[in-house]
N, C-alpha and C positions, 0 to 999 in steps of 0.2 A: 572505056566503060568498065564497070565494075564485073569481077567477072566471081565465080558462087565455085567451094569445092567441099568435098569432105573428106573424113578418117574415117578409114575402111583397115576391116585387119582378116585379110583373105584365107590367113591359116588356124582364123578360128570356127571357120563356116565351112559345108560342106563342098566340095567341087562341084557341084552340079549350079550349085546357086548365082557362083561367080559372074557368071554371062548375064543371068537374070539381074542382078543386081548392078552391072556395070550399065546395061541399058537401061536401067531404071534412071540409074544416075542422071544420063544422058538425057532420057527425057524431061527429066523435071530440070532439066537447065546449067547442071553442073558440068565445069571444065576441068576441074586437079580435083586428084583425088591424091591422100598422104597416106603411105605404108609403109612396116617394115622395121617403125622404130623399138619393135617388143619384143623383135623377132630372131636374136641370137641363137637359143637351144635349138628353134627349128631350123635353121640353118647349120648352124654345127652343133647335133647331138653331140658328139665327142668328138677329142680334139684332134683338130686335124681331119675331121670325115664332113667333108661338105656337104650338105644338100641343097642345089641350086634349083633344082628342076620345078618345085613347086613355085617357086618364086617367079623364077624365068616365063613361067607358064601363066602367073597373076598378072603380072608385067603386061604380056601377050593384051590376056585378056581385058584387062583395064585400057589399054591402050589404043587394043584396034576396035573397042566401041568410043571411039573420039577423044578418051581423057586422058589429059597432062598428069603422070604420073611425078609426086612428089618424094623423093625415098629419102626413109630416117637412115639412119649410121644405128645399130641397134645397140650402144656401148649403154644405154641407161638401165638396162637389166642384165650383166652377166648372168652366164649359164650357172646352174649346179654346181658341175662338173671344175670349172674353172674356180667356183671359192673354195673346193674343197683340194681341190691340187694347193692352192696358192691363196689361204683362212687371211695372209697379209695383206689383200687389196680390200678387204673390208673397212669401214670407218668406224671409229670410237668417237662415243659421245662425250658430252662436257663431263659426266658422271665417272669416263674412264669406262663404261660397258661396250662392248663389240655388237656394233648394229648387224645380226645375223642377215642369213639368207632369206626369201622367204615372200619376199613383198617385190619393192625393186629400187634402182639409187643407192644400194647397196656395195658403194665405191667410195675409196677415198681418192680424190682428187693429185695426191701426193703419193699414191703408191706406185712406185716404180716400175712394178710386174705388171701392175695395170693398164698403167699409160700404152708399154710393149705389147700389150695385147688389145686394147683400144684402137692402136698404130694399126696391128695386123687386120684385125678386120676390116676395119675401116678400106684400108688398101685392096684387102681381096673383094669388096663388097663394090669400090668402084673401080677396080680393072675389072670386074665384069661386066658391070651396068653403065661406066661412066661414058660411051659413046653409042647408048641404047637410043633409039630414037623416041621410044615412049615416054624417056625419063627425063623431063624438063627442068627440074631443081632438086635441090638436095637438104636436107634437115640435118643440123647435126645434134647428136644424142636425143634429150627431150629433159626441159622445164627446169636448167640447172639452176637451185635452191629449190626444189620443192621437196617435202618432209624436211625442212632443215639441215639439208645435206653440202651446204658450204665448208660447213667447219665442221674438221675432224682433229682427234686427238691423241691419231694412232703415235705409233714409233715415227713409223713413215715421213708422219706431218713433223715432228720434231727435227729431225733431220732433216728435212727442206728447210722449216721455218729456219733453224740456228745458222743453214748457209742463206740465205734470203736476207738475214741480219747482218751478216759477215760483208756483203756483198753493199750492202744499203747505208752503213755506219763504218765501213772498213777497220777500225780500232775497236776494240769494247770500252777504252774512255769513252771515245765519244755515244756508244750507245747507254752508259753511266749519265752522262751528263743528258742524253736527251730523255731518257726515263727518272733523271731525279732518285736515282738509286740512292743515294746519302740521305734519303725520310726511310726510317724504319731498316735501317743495316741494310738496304739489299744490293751493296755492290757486288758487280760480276769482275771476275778474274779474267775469264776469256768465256768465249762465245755458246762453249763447249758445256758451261755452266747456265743457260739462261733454260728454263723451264716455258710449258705451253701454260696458258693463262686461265685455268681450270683446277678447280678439288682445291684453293685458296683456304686459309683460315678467316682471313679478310679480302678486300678488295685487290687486283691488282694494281701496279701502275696502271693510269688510262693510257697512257702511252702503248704500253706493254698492250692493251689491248687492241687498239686501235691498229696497232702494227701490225701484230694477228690476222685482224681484218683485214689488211692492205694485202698483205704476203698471201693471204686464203683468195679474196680476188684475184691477185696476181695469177696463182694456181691456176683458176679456171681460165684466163685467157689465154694462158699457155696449151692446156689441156685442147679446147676448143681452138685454137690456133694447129695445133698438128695437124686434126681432122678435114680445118679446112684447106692445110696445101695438099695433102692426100688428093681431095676430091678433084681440086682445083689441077691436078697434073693429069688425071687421067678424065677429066669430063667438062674442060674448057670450056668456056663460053657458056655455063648453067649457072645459076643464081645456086649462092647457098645461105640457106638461113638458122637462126636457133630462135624455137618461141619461149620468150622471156614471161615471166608470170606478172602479175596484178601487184603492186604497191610490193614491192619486193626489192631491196635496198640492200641485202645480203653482200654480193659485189658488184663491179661498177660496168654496168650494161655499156657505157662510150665504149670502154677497152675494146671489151668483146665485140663493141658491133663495130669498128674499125678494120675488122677481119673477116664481118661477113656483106654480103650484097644487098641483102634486103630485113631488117626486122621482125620481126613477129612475135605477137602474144597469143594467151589463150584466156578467152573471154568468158568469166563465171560472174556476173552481178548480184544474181542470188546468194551465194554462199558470202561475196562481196562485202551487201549490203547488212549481212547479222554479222559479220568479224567487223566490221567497219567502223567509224567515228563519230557516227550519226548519235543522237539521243537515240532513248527508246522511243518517244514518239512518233518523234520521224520515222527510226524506223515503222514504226507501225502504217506509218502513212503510206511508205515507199515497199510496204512490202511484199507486193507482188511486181514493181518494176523498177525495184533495183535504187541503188544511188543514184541521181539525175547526170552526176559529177565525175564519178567512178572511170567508169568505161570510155570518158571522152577522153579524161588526165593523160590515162595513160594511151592513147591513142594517138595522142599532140607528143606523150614522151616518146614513145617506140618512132614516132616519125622524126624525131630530131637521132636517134640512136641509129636507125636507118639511113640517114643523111637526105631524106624525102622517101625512102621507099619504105612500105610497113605492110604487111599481110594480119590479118586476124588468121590462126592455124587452128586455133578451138571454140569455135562459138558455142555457148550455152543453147539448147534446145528446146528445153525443158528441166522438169525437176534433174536436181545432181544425188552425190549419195555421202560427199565426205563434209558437209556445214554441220554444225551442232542442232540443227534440224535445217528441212529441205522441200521449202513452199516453191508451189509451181508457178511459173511468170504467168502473169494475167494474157489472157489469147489474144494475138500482135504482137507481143512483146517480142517475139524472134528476128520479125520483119523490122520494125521499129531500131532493134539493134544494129543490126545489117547495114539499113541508110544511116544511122548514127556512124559508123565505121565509115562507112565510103564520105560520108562528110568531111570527115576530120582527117582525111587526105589515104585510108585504106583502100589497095585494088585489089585486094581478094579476098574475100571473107569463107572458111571455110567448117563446116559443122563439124562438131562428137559429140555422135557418132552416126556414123548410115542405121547401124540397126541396135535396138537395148538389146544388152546381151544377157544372156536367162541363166549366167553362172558366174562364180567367182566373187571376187570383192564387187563390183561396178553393177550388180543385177538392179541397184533402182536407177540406174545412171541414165535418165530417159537418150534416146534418140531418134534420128528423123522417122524412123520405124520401130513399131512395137517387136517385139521378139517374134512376133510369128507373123513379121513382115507387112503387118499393117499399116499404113499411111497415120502417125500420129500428127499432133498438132502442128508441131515445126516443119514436119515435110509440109502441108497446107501453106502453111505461108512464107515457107523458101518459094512455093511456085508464082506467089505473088506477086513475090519480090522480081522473080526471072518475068514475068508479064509486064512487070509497071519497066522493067528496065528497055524494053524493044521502043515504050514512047517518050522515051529522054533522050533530048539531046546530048550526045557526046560531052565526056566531061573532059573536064582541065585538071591541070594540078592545082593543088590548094596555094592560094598565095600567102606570100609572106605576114605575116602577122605586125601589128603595130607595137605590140604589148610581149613582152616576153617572159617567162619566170623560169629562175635558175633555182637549179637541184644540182648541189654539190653533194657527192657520195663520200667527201673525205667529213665532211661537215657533216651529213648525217652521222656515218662512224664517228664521230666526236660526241653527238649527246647521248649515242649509245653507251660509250664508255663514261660519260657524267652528265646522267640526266639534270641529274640534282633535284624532283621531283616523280615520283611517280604518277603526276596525272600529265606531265610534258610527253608530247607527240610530234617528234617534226616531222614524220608522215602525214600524221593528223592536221597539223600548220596548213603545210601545203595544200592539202588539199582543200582545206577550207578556205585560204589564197585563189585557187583555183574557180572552187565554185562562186565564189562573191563574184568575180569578173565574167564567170559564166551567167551569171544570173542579170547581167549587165548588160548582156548581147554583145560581148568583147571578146575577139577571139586572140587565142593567144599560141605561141612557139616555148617552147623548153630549149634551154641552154646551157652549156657547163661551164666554167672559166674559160675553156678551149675556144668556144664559138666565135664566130662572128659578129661582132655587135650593129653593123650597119644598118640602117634602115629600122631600127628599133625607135621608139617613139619615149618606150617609159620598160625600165628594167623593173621588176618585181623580187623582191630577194628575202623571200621567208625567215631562214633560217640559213645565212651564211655564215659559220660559224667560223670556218678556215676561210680566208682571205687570202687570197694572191695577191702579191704587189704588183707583178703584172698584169694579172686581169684589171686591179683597180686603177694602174696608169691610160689602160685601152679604156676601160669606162669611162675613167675624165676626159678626154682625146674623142669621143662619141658625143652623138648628137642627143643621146637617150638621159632624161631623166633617171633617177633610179630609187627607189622607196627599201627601206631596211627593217627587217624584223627586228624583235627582242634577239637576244646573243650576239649578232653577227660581228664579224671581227673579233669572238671573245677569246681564240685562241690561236696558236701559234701551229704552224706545222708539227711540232713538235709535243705539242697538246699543252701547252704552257701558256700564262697571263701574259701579253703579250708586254714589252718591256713599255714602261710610259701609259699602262691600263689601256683596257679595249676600249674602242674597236680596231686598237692597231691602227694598219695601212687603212682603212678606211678613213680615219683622222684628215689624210690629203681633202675626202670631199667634205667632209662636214666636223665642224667644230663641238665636238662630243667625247667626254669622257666620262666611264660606268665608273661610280665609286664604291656599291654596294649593289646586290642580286641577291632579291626572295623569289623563291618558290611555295607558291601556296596552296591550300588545301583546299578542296571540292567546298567544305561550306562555308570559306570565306568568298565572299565576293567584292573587290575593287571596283570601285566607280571613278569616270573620266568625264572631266567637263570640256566640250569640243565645240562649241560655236555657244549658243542658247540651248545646247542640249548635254543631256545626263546619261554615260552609255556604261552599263555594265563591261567589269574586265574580269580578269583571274588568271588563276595559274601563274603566272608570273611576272615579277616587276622589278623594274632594273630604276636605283637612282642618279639621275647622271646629271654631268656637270656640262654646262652648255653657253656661250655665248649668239646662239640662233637664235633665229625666232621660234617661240614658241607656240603652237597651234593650236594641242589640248594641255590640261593639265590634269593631274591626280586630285581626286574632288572625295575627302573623307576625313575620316578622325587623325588619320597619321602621315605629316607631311603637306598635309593637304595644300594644293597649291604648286608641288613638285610638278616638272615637266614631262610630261605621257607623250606626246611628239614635238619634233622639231625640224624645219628645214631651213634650207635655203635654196635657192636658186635651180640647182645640183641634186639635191639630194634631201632627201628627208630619214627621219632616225625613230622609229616608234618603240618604247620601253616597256611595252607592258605586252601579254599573249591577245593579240583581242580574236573576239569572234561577231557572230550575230550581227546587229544593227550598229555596234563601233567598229568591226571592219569593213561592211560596209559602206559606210560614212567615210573610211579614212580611205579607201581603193578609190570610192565614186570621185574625193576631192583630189589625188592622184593624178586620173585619168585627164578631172578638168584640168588642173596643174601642167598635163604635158600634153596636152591638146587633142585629147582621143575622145571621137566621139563616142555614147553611150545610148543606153536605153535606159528607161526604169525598170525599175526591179521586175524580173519576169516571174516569179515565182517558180511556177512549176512549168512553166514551158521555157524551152533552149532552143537558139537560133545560131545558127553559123553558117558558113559559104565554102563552096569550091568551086574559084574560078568564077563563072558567069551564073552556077546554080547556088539556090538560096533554099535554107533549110529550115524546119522547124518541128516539133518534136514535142508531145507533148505528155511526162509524166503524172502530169492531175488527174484527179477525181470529176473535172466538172470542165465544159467545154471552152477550149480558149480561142483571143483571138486573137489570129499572125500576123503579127507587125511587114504587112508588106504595102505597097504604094499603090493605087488604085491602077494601075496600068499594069501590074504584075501581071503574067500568064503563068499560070499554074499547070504543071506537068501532073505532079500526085497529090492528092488531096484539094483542099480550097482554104479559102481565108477564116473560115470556122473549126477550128481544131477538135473531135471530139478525144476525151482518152484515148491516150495507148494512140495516139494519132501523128502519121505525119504528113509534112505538104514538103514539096520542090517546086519551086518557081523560079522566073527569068522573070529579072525588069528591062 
């Protein structure tokens, strides 16, 4: 069963309260509580002078009022003391400025001193704790890429990246020949001469970028990989985890989470849904409950990163304090979230924070308590949630999914380094991939080339930009359909056309080749003629040469008539960016195509399953109704959905 915890930070409250607040926890239904990840200076004021005792003592007390203590590795905010001994673990930005002290993330990834000193803590932090009985999992650092803190541009990073190139290309020909040095004079001599891809007069190679990126990934799995055999030697048998952020593509979460036990994110919808890809309308529509889409994506992601296991480590409460403004979720939406999570295969959802704190940056950062410890909204309906959970039956693991859609992060890194339009999103892609099938009542799995492809029904593939020839022999060799974005196959490991024009290796499944690529602008709009019907397109159109069948076509003054999709049997090839009512249309005929069953369009309510429980959810304004079978028994809610509503039923 789902089990409820929160973030608690013991050393910034009085002692007296500790007790009070651990049994509150307790009562309102919480099992984990997460601490400890902010907490270097209070543990070593200076170097070398430990303070254990406070901690040892929160430990104590969290623990023996019943709860599963989760402890952070506190490496995400060095002390003071340590950036002013050693000013080189700091990161520089793309501009070549030193991101001061001050805030916190305040680390390069690549500084050598740091790492040695990340090691040590880490080490002294669990040879103490690591066979505490209170301490059931472990967190390593906290939220790596938030403030942008991937890429750094110190010394440091140079020196890694130049041996990471050395290592990767062995010759500097060959790293000439795979950056295309001979455009624009920029051959290297040796390795010792390649610069970081920052403070340019022009663009770099995208190679040159891209590689950046991979090497700045590479970093953090390294980084994060120390921490976790630390813990793992001295506190065996504990799950360790790191909570990954929201739509955050920076490096490649597989890497990382093949080295830890269970995944986890931190859940903001709010802040989400105005950074997000929505219109303004929508927004306006969604804007006190969030993306409908949002929070599930990456919930289906984190659990393929996890390999089935995923934790929520920060649920939203209430209002936040860092969006470009910061509206309060309509009252339920906490709960509402919660069984969204536990749906989409989550077994612990845990809030931030226990209490709003009344100083510092985060004073409007709501939590389950007001600052002077009052029961605010979110504590209300965490206890609801702990109520409705004692008359559910026992839950399952989420099963497999029919439908899958892959997120490649070397193919994100690719339209990073060549958009070629500034209104292109292949975060935005995806997710709008996502919600169409969401909206369809079709649940789906996240995959990388790496995966599994068995028992897949119908691959989904946004925006594959980098193609494996091995992944794409295992997808012919599979029983999965598969549907392909705009780009996919457009370039080469190596970020190059690929020889013979894209999509490359994808060519084995479908007879398509791009001859030309526009990217277009906001107020041109592309129309596509797909059965009897006229669907708006944009952003971008590819013209390709095709001996398939052809599905839709380009319906306008230029070309008209040109092929917008194509399949066969195998595989279908769609050329243009679609959204709205054309991807729609082109997912729903997909699905029928590889025999998944569907729903109509739900609108604003969402349905999905875990195991024997059946779920439904309902973002709108006005009351919906759950597609369930007249025999259904309904656990929470009923067959009339009002707002901000949910039901769980068994047929």
């Amino acid at each position: 069963m789902l089990e409820l915890g929160v973030c608690y930070y013991p050393e910034q409250w009085p002692r007296e309260k500790w007790e009070q607040d651990a049994n509150r926890m307790v009562e309102l239904g919480l099992a984990w509580v997460r601490i400890g990840e902010f907490a270097w200076a209070r543990i070593e004021p200076s170097p070398g002078e430990f303070h254990w005792e406070w901690l040892d003592e929160a430990i104590d007390v969290l623990g023996g009022a019943g709860l599963k203590v989760i402890l952070g590795t506190p490496t995400a905010a060095p002390p003071k003391w340590l950036v002013d001994r050693h000013p080189d673990i700091l990161p520089v930005d793309a501009r070549g400025v030193v991101r001061k002290f001050g805030a916190r993330r305040h680390y390069c990834f690549s500084s050598r001193r740091y790492r040695e000193e990340a090691t040590r803590i880490t080490e002294a932090m669990a040879a103490r704790y690591g066979e505490n009985a209170y301490v059931h999992a472990w967190q390593t650092d906290n939220e790596y890429g938030d403030h942008d803190t991937i890429y750094s541009y110190s010394d440091e990073a140079l020196r890694a990246f130049r041996l990471w190139l050395a290592e990767r290309y062995e010759t500097v020909d060959e790293l000439n020949r795979a950056w295309g040095t001979s455009f624009w004079a920029m051959h290297y001599n040796s390795f010792d001469e390649v610069e970081l891809p920052n403070n340019l007069v022009e663009e770099p190679s995208p190679t040159h970028i891209v590689d950046f990126i991979r090497f700045s990934s590479d970093q953090v799995k390294s980084f994060n990989r120390a921490q976790v055999d630390i813990i793992r030697a001295h506190s065996p048998g504990r799950p360790v985890t790191h909570n990954f952020m929201s739509q955050n593509t920076d490096f490649d979460h597989h890497k990382v989470g093949e080295d830890i036990d269970i995944a986890s994110w931190d859940v903001y919808p709010m802040g989400g849904l105005l950074n997000g890809r929505l219109a303004v309308e929508d927004k306006a529509h969604y804007m006190r409950v969030g993306d409908p889409d949002q929070p599930a994506f990456n919930h289906d992601l984190y659990r393929s990163v996890g390999r089935g296991r995923v934790w929520v480590m920060e649920q939203q409460p209430g209002p936040v304090n860092w969006a470009a403004h910061n509206q309060s979720p309509a009252d339920g939406m906490v709960r509402l979230w919660t069984w969204l999570a536990y749906a989409h295969g989550v077994d612990m959802v845990s809030y931030f924070r226990w209490r709003q704190v009344p100083f510092a940056q985060e004073q409007f950062h709501a939590g389950l308590l007001l600052p002077n410890s009052e029961a605010d909204q979110g504590y209300l309906e965490v206890a609801q949630v702990a109520e409705e959970m004692k008359g559910l039956p026992k839950g399952e693991r989420r099963d497999k999914a029919q439908v899958a859609i892959l997120l490649d992060y070397n193919s994100r890194w690719a339209t990073r380094a060549l958009p070629q339009g500034r209104s292109y999103s292949a975060a935005a892609t995806a997710l709008d991939w996502y919600s169409t099938v969401s909206r369809l009542g079709v649940d789906v799995d996240f995959i990388g080339q790496h995966s599994d492809l068995d028992g897949y029904q119908l691959v989904l593939a946004p925006d594959l930009v980098i193609a494996d020839a091995a992944f794409v022999e295992r997808l012919a060799k599979s029983g999965a359909k598969v549907l392909f974005g705009a780009r996919s196959g457009s370039k080469t490991e190596d970020m190059h056309i690929p020889e013979g024009l894209p999509p490359g290796p994808l060519s084995a499944l479908i007879d398509v080749s791009i001859a030309r690529v526009e990217s277009l602008p906001d107020f041109h709009k592309e129309t596509v003629l797909y059965g009897n019907e006229t669907f708006e397109a944009g952003v971008w159109r590819e013209t390709i040469r095709t001996s398939e069948m052809v599905l839709a076509t380009f319906d306008g003054e230029y070309r008209n008539g040109a092929p917008a999709l194509v399949g066969n049997d195998k595989a279908r090839y769609l050329a243009t960016a679609a959204r709205g009512a054309l991807l729609q249309k082109v997912i729903d005929d997909a699905l029928g195509w590889a025999g998944v069953e569907s729903l109509s369009d739900l609108g604003d309510l969402r349905v999905t399953r875990r195991g024997r429980l059946r779920f439904a959810f309902n973002f709108g304004k006005t009351t919906a109704e759950v597609p369930a079978p007249e025999a259904a028994t309904f656990h929470v809610g009923g067959r009339r959905l009002a707002p901000v509503g949910v039901a769980i039923w068994t047929e």
